[in-house]
C-alpha positions as CSV (number, residue, x, y, z in Angstrom):
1,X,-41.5,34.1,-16.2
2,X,-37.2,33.6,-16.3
3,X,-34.7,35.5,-18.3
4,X,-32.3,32.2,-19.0
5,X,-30.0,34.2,-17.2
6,X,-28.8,31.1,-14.7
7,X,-28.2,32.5,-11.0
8,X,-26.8,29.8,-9.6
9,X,-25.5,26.1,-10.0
10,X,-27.4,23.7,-7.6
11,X,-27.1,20.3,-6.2
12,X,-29.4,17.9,-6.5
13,X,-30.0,16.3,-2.7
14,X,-32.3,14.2,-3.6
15,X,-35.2,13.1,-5.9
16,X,-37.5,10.4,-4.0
17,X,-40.7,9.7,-6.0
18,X,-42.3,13.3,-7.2
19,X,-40.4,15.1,-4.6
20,X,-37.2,16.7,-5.9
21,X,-34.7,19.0,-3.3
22,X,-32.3,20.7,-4.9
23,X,-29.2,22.3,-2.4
24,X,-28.6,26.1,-3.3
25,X,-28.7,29.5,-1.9
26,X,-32.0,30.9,-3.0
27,X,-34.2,33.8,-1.0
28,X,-37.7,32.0,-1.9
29,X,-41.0,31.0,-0.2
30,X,-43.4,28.5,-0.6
31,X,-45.5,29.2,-3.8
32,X,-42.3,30.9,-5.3
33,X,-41.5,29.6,-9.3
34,X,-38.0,28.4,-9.8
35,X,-36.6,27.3,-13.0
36,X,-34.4,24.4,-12.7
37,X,-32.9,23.3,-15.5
38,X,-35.1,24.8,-18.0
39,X,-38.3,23.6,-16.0
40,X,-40.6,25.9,-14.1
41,X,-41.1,24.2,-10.4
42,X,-43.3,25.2,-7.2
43,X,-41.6,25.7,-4.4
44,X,-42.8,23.6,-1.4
45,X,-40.6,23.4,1.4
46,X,-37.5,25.6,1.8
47,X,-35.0,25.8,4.7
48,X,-31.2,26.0,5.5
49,X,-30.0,26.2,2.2
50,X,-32.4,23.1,0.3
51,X,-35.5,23.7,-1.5
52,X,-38.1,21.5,-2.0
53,X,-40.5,20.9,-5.2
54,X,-43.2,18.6,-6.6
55,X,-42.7,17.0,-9.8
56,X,-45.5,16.7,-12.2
57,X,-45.8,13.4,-14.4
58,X,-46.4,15.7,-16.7
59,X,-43.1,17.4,-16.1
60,X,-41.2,14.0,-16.2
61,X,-42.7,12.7,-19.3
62,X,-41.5,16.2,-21.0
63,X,-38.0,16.9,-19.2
64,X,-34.9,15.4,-18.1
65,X,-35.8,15.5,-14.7
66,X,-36.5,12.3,-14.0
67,X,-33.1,11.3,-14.6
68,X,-31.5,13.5,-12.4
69,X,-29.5,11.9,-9.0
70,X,-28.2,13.0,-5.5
71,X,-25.1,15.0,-6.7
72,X,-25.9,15.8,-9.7
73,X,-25.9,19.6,-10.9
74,X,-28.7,21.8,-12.0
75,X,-29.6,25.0,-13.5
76,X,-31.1,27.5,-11.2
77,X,-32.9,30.7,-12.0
78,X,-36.0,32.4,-9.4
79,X,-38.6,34.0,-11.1
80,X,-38.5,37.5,-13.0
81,X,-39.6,40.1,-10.4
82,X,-41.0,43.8,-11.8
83,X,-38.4,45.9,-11.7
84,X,-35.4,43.3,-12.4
85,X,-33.0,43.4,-15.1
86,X,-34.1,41.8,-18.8
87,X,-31.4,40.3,-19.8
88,X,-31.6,37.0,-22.2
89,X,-34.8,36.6,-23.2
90,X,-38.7,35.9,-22.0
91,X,-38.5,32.1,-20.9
92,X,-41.5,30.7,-19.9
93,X,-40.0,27.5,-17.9
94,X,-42.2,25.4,-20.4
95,X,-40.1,22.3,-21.3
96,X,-41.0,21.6,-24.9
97,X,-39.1,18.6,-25.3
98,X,-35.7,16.7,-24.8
99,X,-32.9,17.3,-27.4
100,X,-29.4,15.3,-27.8
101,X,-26.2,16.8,-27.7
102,X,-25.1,15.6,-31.5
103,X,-21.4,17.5,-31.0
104,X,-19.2,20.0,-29.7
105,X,-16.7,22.1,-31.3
106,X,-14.4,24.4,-30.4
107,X,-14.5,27.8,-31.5
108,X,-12.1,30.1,-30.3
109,X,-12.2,30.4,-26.4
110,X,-15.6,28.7,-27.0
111,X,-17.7,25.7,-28.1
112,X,-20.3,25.5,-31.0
113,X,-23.1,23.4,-29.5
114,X,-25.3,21.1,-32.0
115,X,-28.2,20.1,-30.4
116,X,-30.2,17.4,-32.2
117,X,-34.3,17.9,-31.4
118,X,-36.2,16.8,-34.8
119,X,-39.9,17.6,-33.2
120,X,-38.2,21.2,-32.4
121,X,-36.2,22.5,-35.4
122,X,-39.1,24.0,-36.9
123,X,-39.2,26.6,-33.9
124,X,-36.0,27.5,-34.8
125,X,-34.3,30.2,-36.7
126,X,-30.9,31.6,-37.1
127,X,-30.4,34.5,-34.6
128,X,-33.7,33.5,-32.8
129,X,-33.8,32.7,-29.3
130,X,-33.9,28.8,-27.6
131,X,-33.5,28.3,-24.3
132,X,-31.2,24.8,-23.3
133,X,-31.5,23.1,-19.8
134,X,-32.8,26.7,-18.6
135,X,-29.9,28.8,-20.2
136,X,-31.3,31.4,-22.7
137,X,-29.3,30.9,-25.5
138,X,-29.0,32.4,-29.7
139,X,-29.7,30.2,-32.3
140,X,-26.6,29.8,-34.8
141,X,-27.3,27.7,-36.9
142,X,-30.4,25.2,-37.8
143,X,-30.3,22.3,-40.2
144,X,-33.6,19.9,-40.5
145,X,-32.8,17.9,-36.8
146,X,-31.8,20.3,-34.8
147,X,-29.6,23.7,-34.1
148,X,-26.5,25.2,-33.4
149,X,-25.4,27.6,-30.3
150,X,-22.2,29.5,-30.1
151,X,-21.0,29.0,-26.2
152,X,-19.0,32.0,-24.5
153,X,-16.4,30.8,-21.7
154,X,-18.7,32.7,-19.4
155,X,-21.7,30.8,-20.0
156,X,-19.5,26.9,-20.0
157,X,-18.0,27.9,-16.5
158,X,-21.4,29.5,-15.0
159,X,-24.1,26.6,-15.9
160,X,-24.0,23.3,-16.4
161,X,-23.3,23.3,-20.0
162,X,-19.8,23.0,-20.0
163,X,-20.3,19.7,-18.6
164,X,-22.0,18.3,-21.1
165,X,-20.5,15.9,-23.6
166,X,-22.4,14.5,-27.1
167,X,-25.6,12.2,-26.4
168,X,-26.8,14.2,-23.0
169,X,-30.1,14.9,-23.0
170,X,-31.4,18.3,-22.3
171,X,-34.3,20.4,-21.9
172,X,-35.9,22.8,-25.2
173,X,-38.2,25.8,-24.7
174,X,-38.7,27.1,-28.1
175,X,-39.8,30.6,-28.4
176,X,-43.3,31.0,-27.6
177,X,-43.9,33.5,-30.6
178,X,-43.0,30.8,-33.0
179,X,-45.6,28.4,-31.3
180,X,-47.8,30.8,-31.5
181,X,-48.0,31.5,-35.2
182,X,-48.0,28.0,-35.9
183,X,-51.3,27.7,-33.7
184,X,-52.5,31.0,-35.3
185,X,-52.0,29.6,-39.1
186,X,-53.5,26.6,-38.2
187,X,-51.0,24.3,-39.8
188,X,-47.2,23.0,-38.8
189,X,-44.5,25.9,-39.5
190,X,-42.4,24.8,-42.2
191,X,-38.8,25.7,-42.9
C-alpha cells in the first residue's frame, strides 16, 4: 500500500531482460514493496545506493515499464508503514493501464494535465482521486477519453511529471472503490 506521495526521483541503471535496477537512496530490504512509477515492485537485491527488482510479464504487458532505459527517471515511493503520515490517497501500486498525455496547459504557476485513457474514464470522477506514473493526483476534469489534473509547481519540480510532454505514455491506478462497485453491480459503470 503507497500514498502517491513520490519520495524520491530515481535513475534507471539498467533494465536487462526482467531485471530492472533503479539508482536511489532508499532504506529497504529484500522483500520490501516499492512503487516505481506507479507500479508496485519486490525488492530483490539492494546495495550502495541501487535497488534491484523482477519484472513480471504481467507487469510489462500493463505498464510503461518496459520502455524504460539506463538514464531514464522514475517515480519512487517505499511502502506505507503503520504509523506514517496519510497524505494523498490509498494507492494500491496496481497499474490499470497506460494513458497518453493528450495536452498541457498552463494554469497559473501550474499546468492542466489531459490525460487520454478511454478503457479508464469510467473510473473517473471530478474531484475523485487517480494516481499518474505513481503520483496521487485529483481528478479535474473527465470528458468520455480521459481526464484532467490540475499540476502545482511542487508536484512538476518533485516527480517526473514536469517532464512530460503530449503523447508520453504513463501509468493509471484508478481508485479501487470505483472498481469495486462496478464488480459489485455486476455490469460496466457508466457515466
Amino acid at each position: 500500500m503507497f500514498t502517491g506521495l513520490v519520495q524520491h526521483r530515481g535513475r534507471v541503471a539498467s533494465l536487462d531482460g526482467a531485471r530492472l535496477v533503479v539508482e536511489a537512496p532508499l532504506d529497504v530490504r529484500v522483500g520490501d514493496s516499492v512503487s516505481i512509477s506507479g507500479a508496485c515492485l519486490t525488492v530483490v537485491e539492494s546495495a550502495d545506493g541501487r535497488v534491484s527488482f523482477d519484472v513480471a510479464e504481467e507487469t510489462f504487458a500493463r505498464t510503461t515499464l518496459g520502455g524504460l532505459g539506463s538514464g531514464d527517471q522514475v517515480n519512487v515511493e517505499t511502502a506505507l508503514r503503520a504509523g506514517d503520515p496519510l497524505g494523498g490517497h490509498y494507492v494500491q501500486g496496481h497499474v490499470d493501464g497506460v494513458g497518453r498525455i493528450r495536452s498541457l496547459e498552463a494554469e497559473g504557476d501550474g499546468v492542466r494535465m489531459w490525460i487520454d485513457a478511454p478503457e479508464l474514464a469510467r473510473y473517473c470522477v471530478e474531484k475523485g482521486s487517480i494516481t499518474v506514473d505513481g503520483v496521487s493526483l485529483t481528478v479535474a476534469e473527465t470528458d468520455d477519453n480521459g481526464f484532467a489534473v490540475a499540476l502545482i509547481p511542487h508536484t512538476l519540480a518533485q516527480t517526473t511529471l514536469g517532464a512530460l510532454s503530449p503523447g508520453d505514455p504513463v501509468n493509471v491506478e484508478a481508485d479501487v472503490l470505483a472498481k469495486y462497485v462496478e464488480r459489485l453491480l455486476g455490469r460496466p459503470l457508466v457515466r
